[in-house]
N, C-alpha and C positions, 0 to 999 in steps of 0.2 A: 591343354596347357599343363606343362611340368609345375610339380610345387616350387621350384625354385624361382622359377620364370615368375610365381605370381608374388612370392615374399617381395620380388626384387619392383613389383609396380609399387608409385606409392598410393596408399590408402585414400579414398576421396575425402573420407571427413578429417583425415591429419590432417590437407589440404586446405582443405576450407576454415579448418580450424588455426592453422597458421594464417591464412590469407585474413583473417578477422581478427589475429591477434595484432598483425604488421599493420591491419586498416587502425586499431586502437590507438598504439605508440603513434603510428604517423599523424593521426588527430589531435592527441594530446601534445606534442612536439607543438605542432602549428598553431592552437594553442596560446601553448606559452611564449613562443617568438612573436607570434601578434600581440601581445596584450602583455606581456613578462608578470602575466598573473597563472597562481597554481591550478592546473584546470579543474573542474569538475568535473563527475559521473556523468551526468544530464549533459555538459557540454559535448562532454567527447562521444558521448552516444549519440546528439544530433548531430554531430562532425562526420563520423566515422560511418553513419547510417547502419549503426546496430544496434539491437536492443538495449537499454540498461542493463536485462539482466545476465547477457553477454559478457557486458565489459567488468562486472562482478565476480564470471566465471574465470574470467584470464586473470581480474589481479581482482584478490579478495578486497583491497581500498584504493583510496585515491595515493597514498601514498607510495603502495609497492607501484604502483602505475609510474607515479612520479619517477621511482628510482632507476625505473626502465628506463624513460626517454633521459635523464640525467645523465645514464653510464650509456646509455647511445650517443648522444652528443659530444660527450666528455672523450670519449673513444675516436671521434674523428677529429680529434684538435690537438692537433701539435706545436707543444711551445716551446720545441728547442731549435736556440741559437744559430745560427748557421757558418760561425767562426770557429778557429783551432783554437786554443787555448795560446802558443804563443803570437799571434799576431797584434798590433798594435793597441793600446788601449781602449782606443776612440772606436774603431773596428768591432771589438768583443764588446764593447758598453751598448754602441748600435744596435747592433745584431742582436741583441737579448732583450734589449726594449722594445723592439721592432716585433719581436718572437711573443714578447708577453702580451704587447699591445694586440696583437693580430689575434689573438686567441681568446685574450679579452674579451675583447668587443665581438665576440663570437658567442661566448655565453653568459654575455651580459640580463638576459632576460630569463636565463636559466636559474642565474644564483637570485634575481629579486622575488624567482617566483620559489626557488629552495627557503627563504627567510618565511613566509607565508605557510608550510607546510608545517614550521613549528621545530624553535633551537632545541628542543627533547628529542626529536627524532633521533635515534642513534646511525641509523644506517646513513644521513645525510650528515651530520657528523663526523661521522668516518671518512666519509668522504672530503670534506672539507678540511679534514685535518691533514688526510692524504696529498691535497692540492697545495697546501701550506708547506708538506715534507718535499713535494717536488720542486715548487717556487724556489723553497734556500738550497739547494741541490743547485739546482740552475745558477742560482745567483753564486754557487761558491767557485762551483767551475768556470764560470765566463768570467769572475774576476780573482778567480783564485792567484792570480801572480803580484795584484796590490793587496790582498788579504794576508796574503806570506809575509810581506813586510813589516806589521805588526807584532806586538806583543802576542801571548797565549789569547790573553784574557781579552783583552781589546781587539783581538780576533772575532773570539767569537759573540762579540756585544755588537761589532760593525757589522757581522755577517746579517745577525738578527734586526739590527735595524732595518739592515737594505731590504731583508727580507719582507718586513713588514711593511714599508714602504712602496714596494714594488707587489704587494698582494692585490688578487682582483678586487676586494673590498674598497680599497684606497683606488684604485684606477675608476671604479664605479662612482666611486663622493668626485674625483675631478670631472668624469664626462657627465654623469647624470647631476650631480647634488651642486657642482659649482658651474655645471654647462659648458665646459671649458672645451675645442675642437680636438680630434685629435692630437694634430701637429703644437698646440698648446697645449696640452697635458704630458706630452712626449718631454715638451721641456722642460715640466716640470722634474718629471723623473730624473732628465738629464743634470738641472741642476740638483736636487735632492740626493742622488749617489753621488756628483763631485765633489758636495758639503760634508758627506760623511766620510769619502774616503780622504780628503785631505786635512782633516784634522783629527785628532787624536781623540781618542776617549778621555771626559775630563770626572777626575778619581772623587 
């Protein structure tokens, strides 16, 4: 066997060492979608059927653990729109609640078990502050042609409301804190941005 021939096989214990790190994440993952609590050490080690002191070796705490399945999750949810920018109002308003809602409710048990893990955390801060930057981003462009029609200022006061209205925090108090069905909390939203877009900022 050439040396190149043997660089090029992979290692058995990278191997195993990755196939115990993906058993970890996907334990912890499962986890938090059952239960939208932050998992522990001892859980994901009897999940995962690996040692404790395994799952200490791949993430030093429960928290780098967390960040993992966070930015795994977060990485396969797409919540954009699926309108052009000039098509009809009702069209672009759909499409982006339809986008947010979907996505939502996808890491619904993600963000209850993120609050658990502790608002000091900075790296889930970051994060969150991230998902806040992409929300008004969304919301500018899928309504950017009644935001144009405003003042400077009362631009950007309607932007940040919508935004904050349409954050998963707010979608989480309708479905979870007031039990509201999807298709009921959809209209909330629906009426909530019509109220703000049809009336003016008052000084």
């Amino acid at each position: 066997m050439t040396a190149s021939v043997a660089l090029m096989r992979p290692d058995g214990r990278t191997r195993r060492s990755d196939e115990t790190r993906r058993r970890i994440v996907e334990a912890a993952q499962a986890i938090v979608f059952e239960t939208g609590t932050a998992p522990t050490v001892v859980a994901v080690a009897r999940r995962s059927g690996v040692s404790i002191r395994s799952v200490f070796q791949h993430f030093g705490d429960v928290e780098s653990l967390f960040i993992t399945v966070f930015d795994r999750v977060k990485g396969g949810v797409d919540c954009t729109p699926l309108t052009d920018a000039g098509e009809p109002f009702a069209h672009r308003l759909e499409s982006l609640l339809e986008a947010l809602a979907t996505a939502f409710d996808k890491i619904v048990p993600l963000r209850q078990a993120a609050g658990q893990i502790g608002p000091d955390n900075a790296a889930i801060a970051e994060r969150a502050q991230a998902a806040r930057a992409q929300v008004r981003r969304l919301v500018e462009s899928a309504l950017g042609l009644e935001l144009a029609q405003r003042a400077e200022a009362d631009r950007a006061e309607t932007a940040s409301a919508l935004a904050a209205a349409l954050s998963w925090d707010g979608w989480i108090e309708l479905r979870r804190g007031q039990g509201l069905s999807r298709d009921a909390a959809l209209g909330v939203w629906r009426r909530t941005v019509s109220a703000l877009l049809q009336h003016p900022g008052v000084p």
